[in-house]
C-alpha positions as CSV (number, residue, x, y, z in Angstrom):
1,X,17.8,16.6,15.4
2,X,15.9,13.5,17.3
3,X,14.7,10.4,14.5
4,X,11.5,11.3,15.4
5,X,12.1,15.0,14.4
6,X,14.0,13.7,11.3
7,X,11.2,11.2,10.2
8,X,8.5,14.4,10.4
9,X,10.4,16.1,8.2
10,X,10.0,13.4,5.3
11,X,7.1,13.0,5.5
12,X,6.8,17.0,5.4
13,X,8.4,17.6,2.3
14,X,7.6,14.1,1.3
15,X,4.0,15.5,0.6
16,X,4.5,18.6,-0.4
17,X,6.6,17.2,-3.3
18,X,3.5,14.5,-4.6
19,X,1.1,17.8,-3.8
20,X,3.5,20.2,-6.9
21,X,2.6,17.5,-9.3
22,X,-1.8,17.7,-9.0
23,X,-1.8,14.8,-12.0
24,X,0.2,12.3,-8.9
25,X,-3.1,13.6,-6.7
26,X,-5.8,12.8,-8.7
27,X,-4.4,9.7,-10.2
28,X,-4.0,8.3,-6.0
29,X,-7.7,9.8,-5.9
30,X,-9.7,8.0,-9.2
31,X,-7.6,4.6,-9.7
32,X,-8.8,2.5,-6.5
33,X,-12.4,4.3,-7.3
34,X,-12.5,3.0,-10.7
35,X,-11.0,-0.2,-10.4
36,X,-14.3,-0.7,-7.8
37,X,-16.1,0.5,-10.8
38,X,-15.1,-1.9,-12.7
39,X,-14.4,-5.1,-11.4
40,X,-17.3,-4.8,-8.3
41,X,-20.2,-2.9,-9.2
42,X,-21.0,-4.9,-12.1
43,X,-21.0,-8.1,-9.8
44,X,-24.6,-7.0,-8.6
45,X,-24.8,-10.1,-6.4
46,X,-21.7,-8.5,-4.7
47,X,-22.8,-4.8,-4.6
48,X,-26.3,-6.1,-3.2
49,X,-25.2,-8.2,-0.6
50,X,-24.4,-6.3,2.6
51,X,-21.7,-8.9,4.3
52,X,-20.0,-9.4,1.1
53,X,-20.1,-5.7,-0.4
54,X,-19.1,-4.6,2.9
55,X,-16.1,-7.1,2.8
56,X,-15.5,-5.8,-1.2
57,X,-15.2,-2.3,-0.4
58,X,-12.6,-3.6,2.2
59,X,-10.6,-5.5,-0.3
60,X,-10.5,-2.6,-2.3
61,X,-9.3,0.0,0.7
62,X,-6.2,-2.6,0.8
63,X,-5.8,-2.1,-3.0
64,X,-5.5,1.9,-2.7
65,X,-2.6,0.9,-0.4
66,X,-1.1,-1.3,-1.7
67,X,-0.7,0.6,-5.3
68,X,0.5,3.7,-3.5
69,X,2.8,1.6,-1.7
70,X,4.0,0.7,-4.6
71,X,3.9,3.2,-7.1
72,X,4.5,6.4,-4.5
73,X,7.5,4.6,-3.5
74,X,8.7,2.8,-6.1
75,X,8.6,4.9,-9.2
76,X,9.2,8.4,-7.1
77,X,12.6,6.6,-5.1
78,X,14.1,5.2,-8.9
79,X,13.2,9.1,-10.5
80,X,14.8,10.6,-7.7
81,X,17.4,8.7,-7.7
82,X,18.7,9.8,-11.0
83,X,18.4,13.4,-10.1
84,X,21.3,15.7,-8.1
85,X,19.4,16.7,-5.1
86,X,18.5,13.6,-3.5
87,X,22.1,11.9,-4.2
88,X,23.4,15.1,-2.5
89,X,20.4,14.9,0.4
90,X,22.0,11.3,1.0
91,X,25.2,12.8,1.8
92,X,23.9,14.5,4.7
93,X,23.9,12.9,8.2
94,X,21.0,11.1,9.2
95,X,19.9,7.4,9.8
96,X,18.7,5.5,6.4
97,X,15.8,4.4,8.3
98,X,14.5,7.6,8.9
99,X,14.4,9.0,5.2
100,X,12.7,5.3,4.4
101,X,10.7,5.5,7.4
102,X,9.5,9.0,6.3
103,X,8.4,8.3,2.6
104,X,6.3,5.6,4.0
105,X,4.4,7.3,6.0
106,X,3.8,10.5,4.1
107,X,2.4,7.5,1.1
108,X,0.4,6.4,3.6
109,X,-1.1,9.5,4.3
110,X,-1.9,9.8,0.5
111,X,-3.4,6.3,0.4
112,X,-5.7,7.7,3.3
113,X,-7.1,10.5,1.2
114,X,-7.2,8.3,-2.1
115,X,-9.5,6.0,0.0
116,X,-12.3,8.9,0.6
117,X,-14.0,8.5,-2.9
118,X,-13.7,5.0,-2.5
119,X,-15.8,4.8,0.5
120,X,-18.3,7.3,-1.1
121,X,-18.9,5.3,-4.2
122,X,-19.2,2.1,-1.9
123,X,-21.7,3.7,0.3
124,X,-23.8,5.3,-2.5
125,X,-24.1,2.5,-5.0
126,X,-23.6,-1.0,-2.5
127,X,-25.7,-2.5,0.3
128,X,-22.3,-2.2,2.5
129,X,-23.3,-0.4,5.7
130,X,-20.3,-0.1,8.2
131,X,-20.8,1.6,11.7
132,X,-18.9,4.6,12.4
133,X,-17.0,2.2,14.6
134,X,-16.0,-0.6,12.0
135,X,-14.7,2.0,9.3
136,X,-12.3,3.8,12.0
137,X,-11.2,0.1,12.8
138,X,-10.7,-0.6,9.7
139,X,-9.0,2.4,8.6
140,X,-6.3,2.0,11.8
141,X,-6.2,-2.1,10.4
142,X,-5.5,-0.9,6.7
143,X,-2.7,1.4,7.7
144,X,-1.2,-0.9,10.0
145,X,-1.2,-3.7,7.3
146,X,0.0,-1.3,4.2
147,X,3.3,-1.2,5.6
148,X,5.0,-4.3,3.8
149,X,3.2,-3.0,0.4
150,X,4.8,0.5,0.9
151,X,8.4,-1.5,2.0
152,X,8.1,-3.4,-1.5
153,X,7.8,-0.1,-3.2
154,X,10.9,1.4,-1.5
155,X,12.8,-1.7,-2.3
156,X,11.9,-1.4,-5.9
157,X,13.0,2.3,-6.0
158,X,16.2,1.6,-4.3
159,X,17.3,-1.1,-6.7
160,X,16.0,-0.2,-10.2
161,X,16.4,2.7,-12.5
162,X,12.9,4.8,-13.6
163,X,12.0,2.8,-16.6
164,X,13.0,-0.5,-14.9
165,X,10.3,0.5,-11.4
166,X,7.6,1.0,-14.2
167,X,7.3,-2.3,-15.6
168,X,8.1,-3.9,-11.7
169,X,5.6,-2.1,-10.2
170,X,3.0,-2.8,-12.6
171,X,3.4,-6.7,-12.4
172,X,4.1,-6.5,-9.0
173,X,0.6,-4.7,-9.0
174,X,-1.6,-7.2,-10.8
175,X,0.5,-10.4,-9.5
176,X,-0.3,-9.2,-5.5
177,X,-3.8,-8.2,-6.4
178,X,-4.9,-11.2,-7.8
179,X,-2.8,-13.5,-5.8
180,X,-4.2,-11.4,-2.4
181,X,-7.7,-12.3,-3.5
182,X,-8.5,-8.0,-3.7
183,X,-10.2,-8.6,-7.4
184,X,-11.9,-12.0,-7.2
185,X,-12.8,-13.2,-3.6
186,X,-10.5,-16.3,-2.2
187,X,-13.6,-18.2,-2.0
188,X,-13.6,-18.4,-5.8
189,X,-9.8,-19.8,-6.0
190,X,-8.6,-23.5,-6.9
191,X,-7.0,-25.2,-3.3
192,X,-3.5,-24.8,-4.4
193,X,-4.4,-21.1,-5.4
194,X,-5.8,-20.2,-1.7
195,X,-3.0,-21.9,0.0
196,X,-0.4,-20.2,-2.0
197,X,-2.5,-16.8,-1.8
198,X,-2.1,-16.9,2.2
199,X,1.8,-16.8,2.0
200,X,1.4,-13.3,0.4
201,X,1.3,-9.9,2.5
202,X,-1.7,-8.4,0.3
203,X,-4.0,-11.6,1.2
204,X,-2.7,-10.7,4.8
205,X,-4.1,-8.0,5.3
206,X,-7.0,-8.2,3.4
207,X,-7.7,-11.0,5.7
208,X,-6.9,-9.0,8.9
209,X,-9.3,-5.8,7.6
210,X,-11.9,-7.9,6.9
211,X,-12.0,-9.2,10.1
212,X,-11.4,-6.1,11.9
213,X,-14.6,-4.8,9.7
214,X,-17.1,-7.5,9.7
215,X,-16.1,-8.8,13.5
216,X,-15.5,-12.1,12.8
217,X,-12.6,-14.3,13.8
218,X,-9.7,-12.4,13.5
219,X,-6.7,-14.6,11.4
220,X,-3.8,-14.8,13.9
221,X,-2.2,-16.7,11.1
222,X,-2.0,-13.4,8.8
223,X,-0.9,-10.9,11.5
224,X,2.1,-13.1,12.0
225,X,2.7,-13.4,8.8
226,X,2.3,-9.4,8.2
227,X,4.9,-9.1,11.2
228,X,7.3,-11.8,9.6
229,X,7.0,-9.6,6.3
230,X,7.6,-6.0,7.7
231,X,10.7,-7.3,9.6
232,X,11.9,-9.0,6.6
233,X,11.2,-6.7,3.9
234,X,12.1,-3.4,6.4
235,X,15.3,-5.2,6.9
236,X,15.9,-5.5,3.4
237,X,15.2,-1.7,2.2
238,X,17.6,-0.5,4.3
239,X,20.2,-2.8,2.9
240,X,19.6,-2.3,-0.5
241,X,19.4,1.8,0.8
242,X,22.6,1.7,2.1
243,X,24.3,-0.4,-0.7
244,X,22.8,2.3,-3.6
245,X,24.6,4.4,-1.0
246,X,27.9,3.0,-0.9
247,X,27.8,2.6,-4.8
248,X,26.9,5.9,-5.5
249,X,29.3,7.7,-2.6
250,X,32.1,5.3,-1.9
């Protein structure tokens, strides 16, 4: 079987697992939604303006990602760790990178339907009006960019044991949200806040999306730094992969 073949399947089963347990669905579906609710709608200075909604509905797209990014990957890899079938799956042949490569795209595809309420709530009750154009842009950007969140969560499940991921994930939730500007706008940050803030891939790619949705200049400084991240941090699951493998089988 090519990689290519061996990736599809992943992502396959991958989603057919998350789709046997409907509380994982609607939990991807109604978390990004009602964190909107929450911390945006009631900014009605925000919700009113068009350029700025439109840029907080945005932030909040990147959000969605990131948090299945981390909890699809993180907290499903540590509980499936501990069960028989996917140390014996890990037996089989087949390249680390695929498996990896496979349960980040099949947690992308989630984090594309968690992302439909979202844009329904943001269109209904904010002055944000995207073209047709802008929000496939945007979509392909937010994909692109979700990929060092989702290599975060895979790292997390390949290195910590179920309770451990729960309490990681969580802080690595709020520390990367915050810090990537998705709750309170970077405008609003101290210097020394903003300038930290831009090292971090969740401020990347909110910075990228942003552009790609509103048109404006396009930061060649985050791209860079969202390429510097993936190698890094894709480099660094499959290590940690393959030395839970040699632990566990050697």
């Amino acid at each position: 079987m090519s990689t290519a073949a061996l990736i599809a399947t992943h992502v396959k089963y991958s989603l057919i697992e998350t789709a046997r347990v409907p509380i994982a669905v609607i939990g991807s579906l109604v978390f990004p939604t009602l964190a909107f609710c929450f911390f945006v709608l009631p900014q009605r200075a925000i919700a009113e303006d068009p350029v700025i909604a439109t840029q907080a509905v945005a932030s909040m797209i990147v959000f969605a990602f990131m948090t299945n990014g981390l909890f699809s990957l993180g907290l499903d890899l540590a509980e499936q760790r501990s069960k028989p079938w996917v140390p014996y799956l890990r037996t089989l042949p087949g390249k680390p990178s695929a498996r990896i490569a496979g349960l980040v795209i099949g947690t992308l595809v989630m984090a594309v339907v968690s992302i439909v309420p979202l844009l329904i709530v943001g269109g209904l009750f904010t002055a944000a009006a995207p073209t047709l154009t802008q929000v496939v842009l945007g979509l392909i950007a937010v994909v692109l960019t979700a990929v060092p969140s989702a290599l975060i969560g895979a790292i997390v499940g390949t290195t910590a044991g179920p309770k451990a991921a729960i309490a990681i994930t969580q802080v690595l939730m709020f520390l990367l949200a915050f810090g990537g500007g998705l709750f309170l706008p970077p405008m609003m940050f101290p210097g020394w806040l903003d300038a930290a803030s831009k090292v971090l891939p969740v401020r990347q790619a909110r910075e990228v999306v942003i552009a790609v949705v509103s048109g404006g200049e396009f930061p060649m400084w985050a791209l860079f730094g969202l390429l510097a991240w993936t190698a890094m941090l894709g480099f660094l699951a499959v290590f940690f992969y393959k030395r839970d493998e040699g632990r566990k089988f050697s």
